[in-house]
DSSP file (Angstrom, degrees, kcal/mol; ACC not computed):
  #  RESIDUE AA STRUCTURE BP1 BP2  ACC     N-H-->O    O-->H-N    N-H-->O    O-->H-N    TCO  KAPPA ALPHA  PHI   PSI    X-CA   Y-CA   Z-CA
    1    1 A X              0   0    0      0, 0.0     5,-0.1     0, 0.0     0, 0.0   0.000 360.0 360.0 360.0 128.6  104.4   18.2   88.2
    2    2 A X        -     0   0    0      1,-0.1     4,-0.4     3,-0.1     0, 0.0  -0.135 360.0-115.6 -68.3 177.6  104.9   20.8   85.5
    3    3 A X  S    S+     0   0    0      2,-0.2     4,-0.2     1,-0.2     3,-0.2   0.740 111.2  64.8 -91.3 -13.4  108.3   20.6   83.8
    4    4 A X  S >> S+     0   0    0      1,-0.2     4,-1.9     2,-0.2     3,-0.7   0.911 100.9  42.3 -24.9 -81.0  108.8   24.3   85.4
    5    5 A X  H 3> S+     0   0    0      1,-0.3     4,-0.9     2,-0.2    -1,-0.2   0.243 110.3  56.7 -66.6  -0.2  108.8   23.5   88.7
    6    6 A X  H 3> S+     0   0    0     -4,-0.4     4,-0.5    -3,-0.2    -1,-0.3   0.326 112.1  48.6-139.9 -28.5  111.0   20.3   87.9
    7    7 A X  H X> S+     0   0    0     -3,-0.7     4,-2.7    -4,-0.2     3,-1.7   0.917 110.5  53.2 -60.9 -89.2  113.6   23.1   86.3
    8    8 A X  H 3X S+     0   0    0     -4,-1.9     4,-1.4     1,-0.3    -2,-0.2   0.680 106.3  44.8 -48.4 -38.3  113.3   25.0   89.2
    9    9 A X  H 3X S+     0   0    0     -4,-0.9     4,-1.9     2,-0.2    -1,-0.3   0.810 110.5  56.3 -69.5 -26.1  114.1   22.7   91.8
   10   10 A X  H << S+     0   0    0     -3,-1.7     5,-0.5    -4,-0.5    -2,-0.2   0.865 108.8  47.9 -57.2 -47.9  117.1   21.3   89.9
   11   11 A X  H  X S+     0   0    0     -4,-2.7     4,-0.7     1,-0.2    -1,-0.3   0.897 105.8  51.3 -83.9   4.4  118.4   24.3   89.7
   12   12 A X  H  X S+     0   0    0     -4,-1.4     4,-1.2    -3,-0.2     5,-0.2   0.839 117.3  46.3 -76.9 -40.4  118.0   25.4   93.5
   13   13 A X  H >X S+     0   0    0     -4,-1.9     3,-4.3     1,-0.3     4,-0.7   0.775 109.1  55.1 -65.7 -91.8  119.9   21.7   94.4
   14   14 A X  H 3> S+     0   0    0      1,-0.3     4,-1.6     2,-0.2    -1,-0.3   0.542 111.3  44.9 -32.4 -32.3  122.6   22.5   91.7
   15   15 A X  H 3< S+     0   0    0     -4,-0.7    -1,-0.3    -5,-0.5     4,-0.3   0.623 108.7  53.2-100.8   1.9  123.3   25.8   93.5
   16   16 A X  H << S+     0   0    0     -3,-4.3     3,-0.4    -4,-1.2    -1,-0.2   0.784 115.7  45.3 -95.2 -21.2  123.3   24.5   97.1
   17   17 A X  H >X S+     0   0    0     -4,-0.7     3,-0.9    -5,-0.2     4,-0.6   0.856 101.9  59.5 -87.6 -23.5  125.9   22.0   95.9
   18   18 A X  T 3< S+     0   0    0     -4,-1.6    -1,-0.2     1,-0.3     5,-0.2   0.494  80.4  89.2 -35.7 -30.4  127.9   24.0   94.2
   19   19 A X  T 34 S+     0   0    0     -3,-0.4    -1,-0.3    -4,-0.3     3,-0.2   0.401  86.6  48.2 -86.9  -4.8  128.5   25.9   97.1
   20   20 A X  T X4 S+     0   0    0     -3,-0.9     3,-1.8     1,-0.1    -1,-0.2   0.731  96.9  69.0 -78.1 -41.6  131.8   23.6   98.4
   21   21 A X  T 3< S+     0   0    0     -4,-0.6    -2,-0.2     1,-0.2    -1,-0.1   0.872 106.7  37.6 -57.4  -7.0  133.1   23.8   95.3
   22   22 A X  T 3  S+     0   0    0     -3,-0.2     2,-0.7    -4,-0.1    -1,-0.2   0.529  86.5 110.6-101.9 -15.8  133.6   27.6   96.3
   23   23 A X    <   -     0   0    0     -3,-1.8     2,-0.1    -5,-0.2     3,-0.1  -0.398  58.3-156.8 -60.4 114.7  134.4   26.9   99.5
   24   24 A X        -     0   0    0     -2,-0.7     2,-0.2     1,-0.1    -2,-0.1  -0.406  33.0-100.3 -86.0 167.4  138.9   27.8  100.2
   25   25 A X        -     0   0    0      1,-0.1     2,-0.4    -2,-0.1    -1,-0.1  -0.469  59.5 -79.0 -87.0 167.6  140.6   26.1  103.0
   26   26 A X        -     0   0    0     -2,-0.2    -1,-0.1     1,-0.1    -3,-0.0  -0.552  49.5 -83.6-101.1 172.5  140.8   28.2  105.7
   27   27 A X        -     0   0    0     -2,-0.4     3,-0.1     1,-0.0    -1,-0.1   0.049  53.3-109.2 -29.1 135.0  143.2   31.2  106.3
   28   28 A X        -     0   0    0      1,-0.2     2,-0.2     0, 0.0     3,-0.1  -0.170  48.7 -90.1 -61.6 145.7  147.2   29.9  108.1
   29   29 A X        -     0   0    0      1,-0.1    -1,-0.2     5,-0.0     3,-0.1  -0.533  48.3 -95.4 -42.0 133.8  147.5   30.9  111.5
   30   30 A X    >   -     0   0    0     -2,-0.2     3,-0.7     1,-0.2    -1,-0.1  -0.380  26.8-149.3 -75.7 147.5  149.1   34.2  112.0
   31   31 A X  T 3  S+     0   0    0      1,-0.2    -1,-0.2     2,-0.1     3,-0.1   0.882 100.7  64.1 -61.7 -33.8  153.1   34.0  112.8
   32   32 A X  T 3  S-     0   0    0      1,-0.1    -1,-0.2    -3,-0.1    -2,-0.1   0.177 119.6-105.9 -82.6  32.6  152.6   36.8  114.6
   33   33 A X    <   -     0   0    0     -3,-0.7    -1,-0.1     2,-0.0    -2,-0.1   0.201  67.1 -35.1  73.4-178.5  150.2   35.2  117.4
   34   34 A X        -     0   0    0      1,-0.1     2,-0.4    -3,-0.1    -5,-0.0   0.140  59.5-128.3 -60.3 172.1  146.4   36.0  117.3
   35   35 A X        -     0   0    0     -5,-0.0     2,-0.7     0, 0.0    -1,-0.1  -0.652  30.7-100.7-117.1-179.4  145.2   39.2  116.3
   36   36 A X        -     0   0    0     -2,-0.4     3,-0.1     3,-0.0     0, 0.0  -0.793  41.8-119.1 -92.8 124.6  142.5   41.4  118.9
   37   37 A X        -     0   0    0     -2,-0.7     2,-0.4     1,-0.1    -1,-0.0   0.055  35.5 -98.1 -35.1 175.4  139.0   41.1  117.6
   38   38 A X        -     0   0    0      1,-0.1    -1,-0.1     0, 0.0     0, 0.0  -0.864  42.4-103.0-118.0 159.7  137.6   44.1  116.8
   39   39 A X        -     0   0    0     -2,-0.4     2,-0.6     1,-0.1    -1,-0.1  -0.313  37.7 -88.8 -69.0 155.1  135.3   46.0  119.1
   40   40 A X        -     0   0    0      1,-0.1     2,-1.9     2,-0.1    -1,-0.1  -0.699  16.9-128.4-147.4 170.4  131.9   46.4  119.1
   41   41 A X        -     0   0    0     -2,-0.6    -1,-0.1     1,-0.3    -2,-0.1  -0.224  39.4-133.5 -16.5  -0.2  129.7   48.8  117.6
   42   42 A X  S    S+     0   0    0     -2,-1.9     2,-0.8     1,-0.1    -1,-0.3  -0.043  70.8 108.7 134.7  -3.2  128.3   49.4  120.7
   43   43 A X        -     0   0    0      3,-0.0    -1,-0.1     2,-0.0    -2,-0.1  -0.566  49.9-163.7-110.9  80.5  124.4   49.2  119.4
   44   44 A X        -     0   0    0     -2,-0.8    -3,-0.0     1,-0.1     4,-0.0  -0.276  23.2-137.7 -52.0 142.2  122.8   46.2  120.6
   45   45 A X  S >  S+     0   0    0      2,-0.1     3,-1.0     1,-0.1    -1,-0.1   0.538  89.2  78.7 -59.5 -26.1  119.5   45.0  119.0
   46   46 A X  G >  S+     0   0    0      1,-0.2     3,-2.0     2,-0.2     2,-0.9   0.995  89.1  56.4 -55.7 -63.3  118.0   44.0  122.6
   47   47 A X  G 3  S+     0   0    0      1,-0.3    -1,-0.2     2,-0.1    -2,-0.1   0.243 110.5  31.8 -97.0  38.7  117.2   47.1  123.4
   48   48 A X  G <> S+     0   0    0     -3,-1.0     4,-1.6    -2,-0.9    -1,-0.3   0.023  82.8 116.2-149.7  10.7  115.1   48.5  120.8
   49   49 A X  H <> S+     0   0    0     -3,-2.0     4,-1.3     2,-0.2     5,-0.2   0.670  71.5  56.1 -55.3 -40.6  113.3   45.1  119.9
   50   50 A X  H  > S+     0   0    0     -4,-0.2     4,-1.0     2,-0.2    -1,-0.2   0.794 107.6  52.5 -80.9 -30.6  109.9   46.1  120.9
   51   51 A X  H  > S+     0   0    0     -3,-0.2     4,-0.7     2,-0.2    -2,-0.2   0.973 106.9  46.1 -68.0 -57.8  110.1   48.9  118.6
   52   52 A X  H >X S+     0   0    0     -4,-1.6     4,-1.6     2,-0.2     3,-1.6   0.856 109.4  57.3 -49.6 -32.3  111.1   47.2  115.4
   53   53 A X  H 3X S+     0   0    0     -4,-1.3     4,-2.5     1,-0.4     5,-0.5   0.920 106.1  45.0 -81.1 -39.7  108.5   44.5  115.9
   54   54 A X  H 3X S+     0   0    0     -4,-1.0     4,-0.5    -5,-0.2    -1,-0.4   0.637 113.4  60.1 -81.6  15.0  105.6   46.9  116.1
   55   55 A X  H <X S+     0   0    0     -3,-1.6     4,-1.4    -4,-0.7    -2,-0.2   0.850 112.0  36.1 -42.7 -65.0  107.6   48.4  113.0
   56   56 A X  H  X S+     0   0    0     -4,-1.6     4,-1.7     1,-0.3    -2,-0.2   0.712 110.5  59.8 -81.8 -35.5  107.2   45.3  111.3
   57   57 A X  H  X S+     0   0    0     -4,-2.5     4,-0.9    -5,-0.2     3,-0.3   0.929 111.1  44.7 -53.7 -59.7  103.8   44.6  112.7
   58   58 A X  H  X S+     0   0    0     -4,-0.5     4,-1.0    -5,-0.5    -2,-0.2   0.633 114.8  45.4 -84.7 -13.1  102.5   48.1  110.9
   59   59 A X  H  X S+     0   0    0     -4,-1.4     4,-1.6     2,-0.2    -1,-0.2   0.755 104.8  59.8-109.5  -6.7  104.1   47.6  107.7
   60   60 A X  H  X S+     0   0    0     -4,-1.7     4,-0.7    -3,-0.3     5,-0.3   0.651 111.8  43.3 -52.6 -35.1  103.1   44.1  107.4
   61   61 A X  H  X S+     0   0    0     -4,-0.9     4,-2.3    -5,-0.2     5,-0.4   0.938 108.1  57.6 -95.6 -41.5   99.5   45.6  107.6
   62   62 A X  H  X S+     0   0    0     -4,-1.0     4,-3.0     1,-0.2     5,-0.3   0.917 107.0  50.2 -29.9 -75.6  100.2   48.4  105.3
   63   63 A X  H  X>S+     0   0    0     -4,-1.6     4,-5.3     1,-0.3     5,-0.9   0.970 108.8  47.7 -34.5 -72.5  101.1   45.9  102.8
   64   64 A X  H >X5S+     0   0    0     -4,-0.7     4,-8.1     1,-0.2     3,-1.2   0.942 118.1  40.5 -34.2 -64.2   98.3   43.7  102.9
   65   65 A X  H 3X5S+     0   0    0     -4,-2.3     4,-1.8    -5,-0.3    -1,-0.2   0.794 111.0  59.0 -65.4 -15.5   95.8   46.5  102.8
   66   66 A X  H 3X5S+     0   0    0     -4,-3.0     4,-1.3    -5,-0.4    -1,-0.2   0.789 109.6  39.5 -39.4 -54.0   97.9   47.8  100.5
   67   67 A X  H <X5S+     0   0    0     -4,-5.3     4,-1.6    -3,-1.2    -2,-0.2   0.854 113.4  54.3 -88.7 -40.6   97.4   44.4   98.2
   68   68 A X  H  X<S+     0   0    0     -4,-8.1     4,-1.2    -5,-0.9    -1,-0.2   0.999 111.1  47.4 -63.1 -31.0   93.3   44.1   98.9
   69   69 A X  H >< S+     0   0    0     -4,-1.8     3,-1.1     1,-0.3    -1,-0.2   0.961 109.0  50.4 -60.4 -32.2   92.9   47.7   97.7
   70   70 A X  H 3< S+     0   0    0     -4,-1.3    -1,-0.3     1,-0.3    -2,-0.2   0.914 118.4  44.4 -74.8 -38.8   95.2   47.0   94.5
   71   71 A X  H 3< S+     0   0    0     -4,-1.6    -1,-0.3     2,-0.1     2,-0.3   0.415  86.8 107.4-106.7  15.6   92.6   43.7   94.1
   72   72 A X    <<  -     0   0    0     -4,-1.2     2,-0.5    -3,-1.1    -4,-0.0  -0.668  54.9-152.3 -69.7 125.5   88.9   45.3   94.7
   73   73 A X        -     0   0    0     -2,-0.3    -2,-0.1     2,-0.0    -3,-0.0  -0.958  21.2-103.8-134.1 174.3   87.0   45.6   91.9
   74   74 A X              0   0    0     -2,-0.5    -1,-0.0     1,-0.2     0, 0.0  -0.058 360.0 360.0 -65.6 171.9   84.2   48.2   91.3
   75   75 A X              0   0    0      0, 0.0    -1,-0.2     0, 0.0    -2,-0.0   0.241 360.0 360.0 -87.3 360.0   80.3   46.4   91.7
């Protein structure tokens, strides 16, 4: 293992542990009894699902062909 990658992984553990020390207790209970959630936004993900994926489907191949053109070289 280069001494790089041996870098890098220390410091990805150092920053997943780190993450309690940042951690507060949480928030008192309100005196004034629970508060109302807020509504919401009213735009669900469901129903548009089939569209984003063939979004994601076409710009996944974009990319790619994107990356062989970038990495042809002339005969």
């Amino acid at each position: 293992m280069k001494i790089e990658s041996n870098k890098f992984y220390f410091l990805i553990i150092f920053l997943f542990g780190i993450m309690n020390a940042f951690a507060g207790d949480p928030p008192a209970p309100s005196p004034f009894g629970r508060k109302k959630p807020p509504p919401p936004p009213g735009l669900p993900i469901d129903e548009n699902i089939f569209i984003l994926m063939m979004i994601a489907v076409l710009f996944g191949i974009y990319i790619i062909y994107d990356f062989k053109l970038k990495t042809k070289t002339p005969i």
